[in-house]
KEMAR-415948 format. One record per residue (C-alpha): residue in three letters; x, y, z. Coordinates in steps of 0.05 Angstrom, whole numbers, plus 5000, padded with zeros to 4 digits. Layout:
N
ALAXYZ/...
END
This chain:
480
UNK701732585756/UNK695932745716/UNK694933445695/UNK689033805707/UNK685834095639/UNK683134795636/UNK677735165593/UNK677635855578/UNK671135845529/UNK671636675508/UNK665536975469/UNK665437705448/UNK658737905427/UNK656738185354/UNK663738005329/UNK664738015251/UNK668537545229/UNK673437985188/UNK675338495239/UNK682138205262/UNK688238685247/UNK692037845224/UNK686837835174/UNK689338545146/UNK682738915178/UNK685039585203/UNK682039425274/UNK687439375332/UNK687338725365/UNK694538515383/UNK693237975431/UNK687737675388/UNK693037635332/UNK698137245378/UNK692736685409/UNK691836595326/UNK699236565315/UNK699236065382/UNK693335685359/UNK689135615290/UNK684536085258/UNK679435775221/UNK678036415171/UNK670736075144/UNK666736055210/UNK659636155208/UNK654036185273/UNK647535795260/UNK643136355272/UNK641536995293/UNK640237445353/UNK644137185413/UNK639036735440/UNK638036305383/UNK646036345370/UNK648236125436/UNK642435565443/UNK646535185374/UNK653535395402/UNK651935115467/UNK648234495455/UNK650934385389/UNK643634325350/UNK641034695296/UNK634835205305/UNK630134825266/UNK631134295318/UNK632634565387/UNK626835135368/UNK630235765391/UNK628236235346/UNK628336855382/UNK631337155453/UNK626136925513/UNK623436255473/UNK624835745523/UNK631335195503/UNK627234525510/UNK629634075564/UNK630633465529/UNK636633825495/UNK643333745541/UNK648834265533/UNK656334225543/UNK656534445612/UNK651733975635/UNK655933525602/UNK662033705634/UNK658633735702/UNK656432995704/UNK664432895692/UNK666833165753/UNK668233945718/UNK665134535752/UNK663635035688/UNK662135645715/UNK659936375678/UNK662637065678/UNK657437495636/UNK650637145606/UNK648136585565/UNK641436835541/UNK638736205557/UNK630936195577/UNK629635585613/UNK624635025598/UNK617834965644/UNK619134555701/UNK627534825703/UNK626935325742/UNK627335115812/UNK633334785789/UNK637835205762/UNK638335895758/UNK634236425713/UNK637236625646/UNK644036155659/UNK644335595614/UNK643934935654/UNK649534665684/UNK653935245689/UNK655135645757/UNK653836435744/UNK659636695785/UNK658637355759/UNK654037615712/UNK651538265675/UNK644138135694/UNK638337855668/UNK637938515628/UNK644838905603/UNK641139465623/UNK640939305693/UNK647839105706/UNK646439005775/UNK653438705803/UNK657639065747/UNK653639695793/UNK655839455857/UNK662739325838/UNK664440015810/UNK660640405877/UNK665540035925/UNK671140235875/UNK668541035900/UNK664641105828/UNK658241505841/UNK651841175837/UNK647741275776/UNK640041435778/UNK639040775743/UNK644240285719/UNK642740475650/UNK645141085659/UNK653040785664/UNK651840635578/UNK648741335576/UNK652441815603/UNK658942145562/UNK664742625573/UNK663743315536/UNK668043315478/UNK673043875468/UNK672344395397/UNK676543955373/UNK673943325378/UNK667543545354/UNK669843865286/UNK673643235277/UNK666842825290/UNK670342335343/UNK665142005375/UNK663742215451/UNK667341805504/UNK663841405562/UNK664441765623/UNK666141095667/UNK673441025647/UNK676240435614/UNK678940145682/UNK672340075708/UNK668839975646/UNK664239235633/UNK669138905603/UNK674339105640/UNK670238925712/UNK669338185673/UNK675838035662/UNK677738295723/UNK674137815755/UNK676037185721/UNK682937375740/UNK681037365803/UNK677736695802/UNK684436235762/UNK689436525804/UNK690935905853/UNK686535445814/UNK686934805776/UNK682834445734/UNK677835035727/UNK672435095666/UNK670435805652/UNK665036115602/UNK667236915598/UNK661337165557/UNK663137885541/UNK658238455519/UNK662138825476/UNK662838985421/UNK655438915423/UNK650939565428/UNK650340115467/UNK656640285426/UNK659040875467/UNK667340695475/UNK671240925541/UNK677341345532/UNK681541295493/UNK678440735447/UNK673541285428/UNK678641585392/UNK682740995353/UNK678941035295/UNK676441765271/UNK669641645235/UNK672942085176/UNK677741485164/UNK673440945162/UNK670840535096/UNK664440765067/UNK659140125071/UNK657339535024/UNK651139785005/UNK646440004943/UNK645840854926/UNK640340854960/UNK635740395014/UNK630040364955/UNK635240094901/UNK637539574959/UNK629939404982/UNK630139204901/UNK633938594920/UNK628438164956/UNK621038244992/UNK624638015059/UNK630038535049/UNK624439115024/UNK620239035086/UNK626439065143/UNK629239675105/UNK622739955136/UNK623539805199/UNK625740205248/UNK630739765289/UNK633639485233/UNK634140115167/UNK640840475180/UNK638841275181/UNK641741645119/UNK644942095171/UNK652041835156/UNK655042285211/UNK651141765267/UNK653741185222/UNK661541325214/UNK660241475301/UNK656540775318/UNK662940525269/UNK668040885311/UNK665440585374/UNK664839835354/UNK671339875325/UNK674240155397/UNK669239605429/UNK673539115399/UNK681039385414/UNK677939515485/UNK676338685491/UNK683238535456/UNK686838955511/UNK683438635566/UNK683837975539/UNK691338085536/UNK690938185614/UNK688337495617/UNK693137115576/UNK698337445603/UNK695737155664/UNK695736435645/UNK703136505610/UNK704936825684/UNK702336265726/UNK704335715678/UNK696435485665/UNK696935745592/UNK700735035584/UNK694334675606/UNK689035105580/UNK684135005519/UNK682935735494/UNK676935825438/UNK675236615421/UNK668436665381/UNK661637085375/UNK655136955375/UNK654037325315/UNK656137865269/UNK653638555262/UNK651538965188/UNK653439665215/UNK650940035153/UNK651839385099/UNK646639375058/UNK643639965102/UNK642439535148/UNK644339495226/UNK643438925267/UNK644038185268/UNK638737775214/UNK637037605149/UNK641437255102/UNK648337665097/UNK654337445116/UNK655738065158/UNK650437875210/UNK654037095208/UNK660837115194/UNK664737105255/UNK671936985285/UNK674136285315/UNK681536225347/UNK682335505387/UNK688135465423/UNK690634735432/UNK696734735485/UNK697933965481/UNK705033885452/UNK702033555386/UNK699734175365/UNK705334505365/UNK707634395293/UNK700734705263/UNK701035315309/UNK698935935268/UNK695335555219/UNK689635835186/UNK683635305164/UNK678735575110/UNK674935045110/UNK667535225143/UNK666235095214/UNK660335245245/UNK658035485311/UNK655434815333/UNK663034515326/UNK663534835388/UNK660834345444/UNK663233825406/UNK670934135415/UNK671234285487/UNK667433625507/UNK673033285463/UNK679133665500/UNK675533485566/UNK674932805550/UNK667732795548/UNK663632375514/UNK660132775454/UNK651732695457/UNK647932415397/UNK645033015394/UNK650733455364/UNK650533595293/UNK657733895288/UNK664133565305/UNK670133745350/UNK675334255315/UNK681333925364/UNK683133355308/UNK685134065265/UNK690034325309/UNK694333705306/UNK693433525243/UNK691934185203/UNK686234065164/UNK678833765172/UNK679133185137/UNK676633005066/UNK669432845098/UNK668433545127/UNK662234015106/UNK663534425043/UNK658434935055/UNK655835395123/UNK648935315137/UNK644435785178/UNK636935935193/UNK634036635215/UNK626536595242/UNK623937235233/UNK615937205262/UNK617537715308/UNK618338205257/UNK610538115248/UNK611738135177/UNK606037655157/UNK601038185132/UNK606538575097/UNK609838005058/UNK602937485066/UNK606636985104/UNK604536585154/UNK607936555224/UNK610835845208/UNK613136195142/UNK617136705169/UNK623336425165/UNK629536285117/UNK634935765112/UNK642235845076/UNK647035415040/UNK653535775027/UNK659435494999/UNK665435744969/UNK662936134906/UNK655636124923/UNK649636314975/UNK642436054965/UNK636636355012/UNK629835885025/UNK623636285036/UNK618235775052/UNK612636265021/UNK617336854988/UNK622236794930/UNK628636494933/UNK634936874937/UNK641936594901/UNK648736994895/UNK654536794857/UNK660336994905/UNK665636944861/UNK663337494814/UNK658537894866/UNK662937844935/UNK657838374955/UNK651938084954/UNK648338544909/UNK644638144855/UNK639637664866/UNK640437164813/UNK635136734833/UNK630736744780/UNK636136854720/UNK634836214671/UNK642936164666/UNK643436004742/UNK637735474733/UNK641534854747/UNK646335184811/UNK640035454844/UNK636734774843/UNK642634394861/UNK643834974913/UNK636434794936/UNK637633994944/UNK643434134989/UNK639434495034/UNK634333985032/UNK639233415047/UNK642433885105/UNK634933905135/UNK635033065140/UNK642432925155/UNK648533235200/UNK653233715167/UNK659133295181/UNK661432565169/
END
């Protein structure tokens, strides 16, 4: 008897890549650890590009920005690309969602598949069209006897008075909607809900958190006391950082990106995206427990990544752009339960994977054929064999568009110009402004990413050869 093959395809949104308590970060996330100690963690993954709309469009089709032209949330994903769930549909799967996608669809796709849900995937239950207007997340937690806000976002909003103690202790207020009826918890509860009984079942859980608001439920409010927490990577002051670069100058001015110098609010939105985390790890613990209970975990492909990263006060920045790797450095766990991937279970792979590996590797474990189109390559061949392959990429590459800023008068760029492009590899980052200067760091002595090395006449020769990878990474696919 053939056995039917499962997906659980998990993102968390606004992941860094570093914050798992196996890598030695101080963040609690048990059950994370153990799918890494069950699967392999490849240590040196990187998404494509940044926000979530842009993010998702590579992870999903498996194409770089500069060619499937998502370069912002709401620009349409152009039609002629196809996407692993349409993929998997045209098999005989039935992929279906639990969150979002942040997927606007192409003119003439909308009376064919639903708004805001990438094609080919069946929204079962979603967060809305808008996380503030969690419409169903609303409807679930009224017939659970939760009052009714005035609006739905009013459920992010709303916290419990802290006590004299908790506010000379600067613990960051707690939700009022209790962790067992919180989003993530209402998510996963849901996908439980759906695999029990089933077979053969392909699910996309797309989770908000630890992505903003970041207001934790009890008690993950509390699991890391802003007093204990590491002080940022960042310059003595935003005008000694703005030094760095043009680019980096103009967002430190911006409002929704230039961290306050009120570090009280900072160690706070810290606190909370910390707890964010341990919060998902819990409740992804109810779900593996799950599949171990019901015997599926034996026939179920597990991958755990993020769309992104987040800067949180690096480089006094908050948010998700530019060139740092705290905005792009995110986690990747694949589980592989086939019994040839036993003997490389816990491995960790540094090599760099990218996000658009990922069609490529559940396609592969559904036995899908990959599309032209993908410019990765399927991460399953690492789980049996432990490494990559002496053909794989040696660097990460990523693009950030950032013409919304509306930066062209400040920095005299054009629209087309407002953009960059990176090549990092082991000991090095370079940056490609079309119209601004160029931006190279040499990792192994600056980790940080504080000096811009660009221009020094001793880094001549690694900037340009820095500059004709990137150029050759423009014309041909990362991988061999």
């Amino acid at each position: 008897m053939v056995v039917a093959r499962n997906v659980l395809f998990i993102t968390a949104d606004q992941w860094r890549g570093e914050c798992l308590s196996c890598l030695g970060h101080f963040v609690q996330t048990p059950n994370l650890d153990a799918l890494a100690a069950h699967g392999v963690l490849f240590t040196n993954h990187f998404a494509n590009t940044a926000p979530c709309g842009p993010s998702r469009a590579s992870i999903h089709t498996g194409v770089y920005q500069h060619e499937h032209g998502v370069t912002f949330n709401h620009v349409p994903l152009s039609a002629r690309y196809t996407n692993w769930a349409l993929e998997a549909r045209r098999a005989g799967h039935d992929p279906v969602l639990f969150g979002y996608t942040d997927t606007t669809l192409d003119e003439g796709q909308q009376d064919s598949y639903p708004d805001g849900v990438l094609p080919g995937l069946a929204p079962l239950v979603q967060l809305g069209k808008d996380i503030w207007e969690p419409l169903e997340w609303v409807d679930w937690l009224v017939a659970k006897g939760y009052p009714a806000p005035d609006t739905p976002a009013d459920l992010y909003r709303k916290t419990r008075p802290r006590s004299d103690t908790d506010e000379r202790n600067d613990i960051a207020p707690a939700l009022e909607v209790p962790a067992e009826l919180h989003d993530t918890y209402f998510m996963v509860e849901n996908v439980l809900d759906y695999i029990r009984d089933r077979s053969g079942w392909c699910v996309h859980l797309s989770l908000l958190r630890p992505h903003p608001p970041w207001t934790a439920p009890e008690p993950y409010n509390r699991m890391y006391p802003p007093g204990d927490l590491p002080f940022p990577n960042r310059a003595a002051d935003p005008d000694n950082e703005a030094k760095q670069h043009p680019f980096l100058a103009y967002a430190l001015n911006r409002k929704y990106q230039r961290l306050s110098r009120d570090d009280a609010s900072r160690r706070q939105w810290q606190s909370s995206y910390y707890g964010l985390m341990t919060e998902v790890d819990h409740n992804l613990g109810r779900l593996f427990d799950e599949l171990k209970r019901s015997g599926a975990w034996n026939d179920t492909l597990v991958v755990f990544t993020s769309d992104h990263g987040e800067q949180i006060g690096d480089h006094w920045l908050i948010g998700k752009f530019g060139y740092f790797d705290e905005s792009f450095h995110v986690p990747m766990i694949v589980f592989n339960p086939a019994p040839e991937a036993r003997q490389h279970r816990g491995q960790r792979i540094n090599a760099f994977t990218e996000g658009v590996d990922i069609t490529p590797t559940l396609l592969d474990w559904l036995g899908v054929e990959i599309p032209e189109q993908c410019r990765g390559a399927s991460l399953l061949p690492a789980t049996t064999s432990g490494n990559l392959g002496d053909h794989w990429r040696t660097e990460a590459h990523w693009e950030f568009d950032f013409s919304y800023f509306q930066a062209g008068d400040a920095l005299r760029v054009s629209t087309g110009e407002s953009r960059l492009a990176v090549v990092r590899d082991e000991n090095s980052k370079y940056v490609h402004f079309p119209a601004l200067p160029d931006v190279f760091f040499d990792l192994a002595d600056d980790p940080g990413e504080s000096f811009n090395l660009a221009s020094d006449p001793r880094y001549r020769s690694r900037v340009e050869e820095a500059s004709r990878k990137l150029q050759s990474w423009f014309g041909h696919r990362a991988t061999a």
